[in-house]
N, C-alpha and C positions, 0 to 999 in steps of 0.2 A: 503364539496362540495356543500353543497344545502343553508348551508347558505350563503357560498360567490355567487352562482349563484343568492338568492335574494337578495343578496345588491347591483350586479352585475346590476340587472334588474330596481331596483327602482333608483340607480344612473344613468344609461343610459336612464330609460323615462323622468327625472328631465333635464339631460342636453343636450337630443335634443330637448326638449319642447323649452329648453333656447336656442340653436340654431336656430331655428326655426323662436323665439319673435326677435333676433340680426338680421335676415335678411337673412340667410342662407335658400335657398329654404327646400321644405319640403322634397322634393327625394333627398335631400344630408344631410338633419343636424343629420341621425343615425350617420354620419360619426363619426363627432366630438367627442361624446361620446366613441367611438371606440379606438379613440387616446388618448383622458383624460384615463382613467382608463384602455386602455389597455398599457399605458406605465406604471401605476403602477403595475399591474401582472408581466409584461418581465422585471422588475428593480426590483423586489421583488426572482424571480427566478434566476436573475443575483447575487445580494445580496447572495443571500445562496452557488450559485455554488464559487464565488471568494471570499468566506471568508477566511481572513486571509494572503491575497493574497494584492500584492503592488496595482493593478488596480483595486481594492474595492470600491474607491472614487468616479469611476464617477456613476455606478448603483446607492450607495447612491446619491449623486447630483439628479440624475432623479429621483429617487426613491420620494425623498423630493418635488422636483418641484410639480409631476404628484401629490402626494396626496394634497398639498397646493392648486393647482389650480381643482382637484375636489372639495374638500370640499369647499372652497369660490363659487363657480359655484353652488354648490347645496344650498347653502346657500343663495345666490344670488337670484335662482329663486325659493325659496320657500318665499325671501320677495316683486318677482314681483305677483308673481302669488297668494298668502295668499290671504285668507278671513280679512277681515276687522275685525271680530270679535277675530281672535287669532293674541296674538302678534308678530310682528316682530320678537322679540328675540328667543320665542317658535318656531315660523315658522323655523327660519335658526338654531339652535340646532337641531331637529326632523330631518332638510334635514342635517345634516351633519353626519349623523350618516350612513347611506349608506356606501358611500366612507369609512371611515374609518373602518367600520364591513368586506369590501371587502379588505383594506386592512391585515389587521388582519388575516382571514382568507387564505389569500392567500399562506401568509407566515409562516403562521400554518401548511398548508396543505406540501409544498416545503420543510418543517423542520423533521417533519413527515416521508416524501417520502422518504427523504435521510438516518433515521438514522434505517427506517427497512429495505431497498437495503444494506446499510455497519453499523449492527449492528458492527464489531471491532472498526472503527472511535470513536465509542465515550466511549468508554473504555483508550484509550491514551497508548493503552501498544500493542508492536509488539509483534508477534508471539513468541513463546522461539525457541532458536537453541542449538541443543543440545551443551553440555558444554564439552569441552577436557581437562580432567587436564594437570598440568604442569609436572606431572612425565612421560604422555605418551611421545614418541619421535615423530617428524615430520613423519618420514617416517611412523611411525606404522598410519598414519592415510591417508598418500593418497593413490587414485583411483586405482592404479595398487599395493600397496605394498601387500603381500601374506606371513602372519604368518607362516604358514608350513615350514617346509624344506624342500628344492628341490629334485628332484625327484632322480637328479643323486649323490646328497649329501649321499643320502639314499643307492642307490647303491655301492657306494664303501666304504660306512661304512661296509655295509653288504659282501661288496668281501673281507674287512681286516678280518673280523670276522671271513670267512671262512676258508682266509691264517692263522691265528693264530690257529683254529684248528687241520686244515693238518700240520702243522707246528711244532706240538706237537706231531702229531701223528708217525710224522717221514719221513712228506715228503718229497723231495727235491724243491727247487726254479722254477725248469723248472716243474718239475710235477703241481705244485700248478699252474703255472703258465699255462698250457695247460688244468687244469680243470677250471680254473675261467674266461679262453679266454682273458688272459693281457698277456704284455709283461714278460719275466724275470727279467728283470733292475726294471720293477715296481715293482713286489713282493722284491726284492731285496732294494728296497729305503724302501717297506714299515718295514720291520725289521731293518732296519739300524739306530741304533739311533740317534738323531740329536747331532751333534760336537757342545760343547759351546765352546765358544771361549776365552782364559785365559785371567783375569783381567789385564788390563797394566797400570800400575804406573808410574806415572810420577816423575821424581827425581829433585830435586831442588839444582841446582849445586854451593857449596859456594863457594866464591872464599875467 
């Protein structure tokens, strides 16, 4: 930060001086410098936030403008304004160094900012979720489904278990049935074995 605020500072006294010399009064030519170099910072912070993105092009576009026309502009008035004694060429390398240390910096800084706000971004890997094998069944895994057996499952497992004892013991149907508070027919289906039903063959009739 403190180095982009000096390059920030010596490219802005360099090119409202030049402002100044082009004819722009003295109470307006901070201006200019504001706009040169401050559209490089907002196109350098554009740059980073739309990387990767379809409309990335036009930040670069400005991006490129704004540093081309500071540094030619620093450059420019470090060969109006030099001493006679240093060259030209020295002159505008030295002033072009500014702008471009502000550019650099800028987007050092905005590169920086982002990847300690979302350290995961630059790892490239999402979060894990956890893994379902294929043996589980759909149902064992949604929001309502409930492993257990039901409550009333439970209960009339446990009313057979009691008729099968009374049952043994030598109760009758209706007894069992006014201790466990069910019907008769019920206890009555529960001993009833279930009828299978005779295989049916089909005959194939020759003629």
């Amino acid at each position: 930060m403190l180095i982009g605020i000096g390059a920030f500072w010596l490219s802005f006294m360099a090119l409202a001086d030049l402002a100044a010399r082009s004819g722009i009064a003295a109470g307006q030519a901070w201006i200019w410098p504001l706009l040169v170099d401050g559209l490089i910072v907002v196109s350098t912070i554009a740059v980073v936030a739309l990387d990767g993105r379809s409309g990335a092009w036009y930040p670069w576009a400005l991006l490129i403008c704004g540093a081309l026309v500071s540094v030619a502009a620093n450059a420019l008035h470090a060969i109006v304004a030099a001493e006679t004694s240093v060259p030209s060429v020295l002159a505008a390398t030295v002033a072009a160094v500014p702008p471009l240390v502000l550019l650099a910096s800028t987007h050092l800084t905005v590169v920086l900012t982002r990847s300690t706000s979302t350290p995961s971004s630059t790892t490239g890997k999402s979060p894990e979720l956890p893994a379902v094998t294929e043996s589980e069944p759909e149902s064992a895994i949604g929001p309502e489904q409930d492993p257990a057996p039901e409550p009333e499952s439970e209960v009339v497992l446990g009313r057979r278990e009691r008729a099968v004892r009374l049952r043994e013991a030598g109760w009758s149907n209706k007894a069992i049935a006014d201790e466990l508070g069910v019907h008769a027919s019920t206890v009555g289906r529960w001993f009833t074995p279930p009828v299978e039903e005779p295989e049916t063959t089909t005959e194939m009739e020759t003629t």
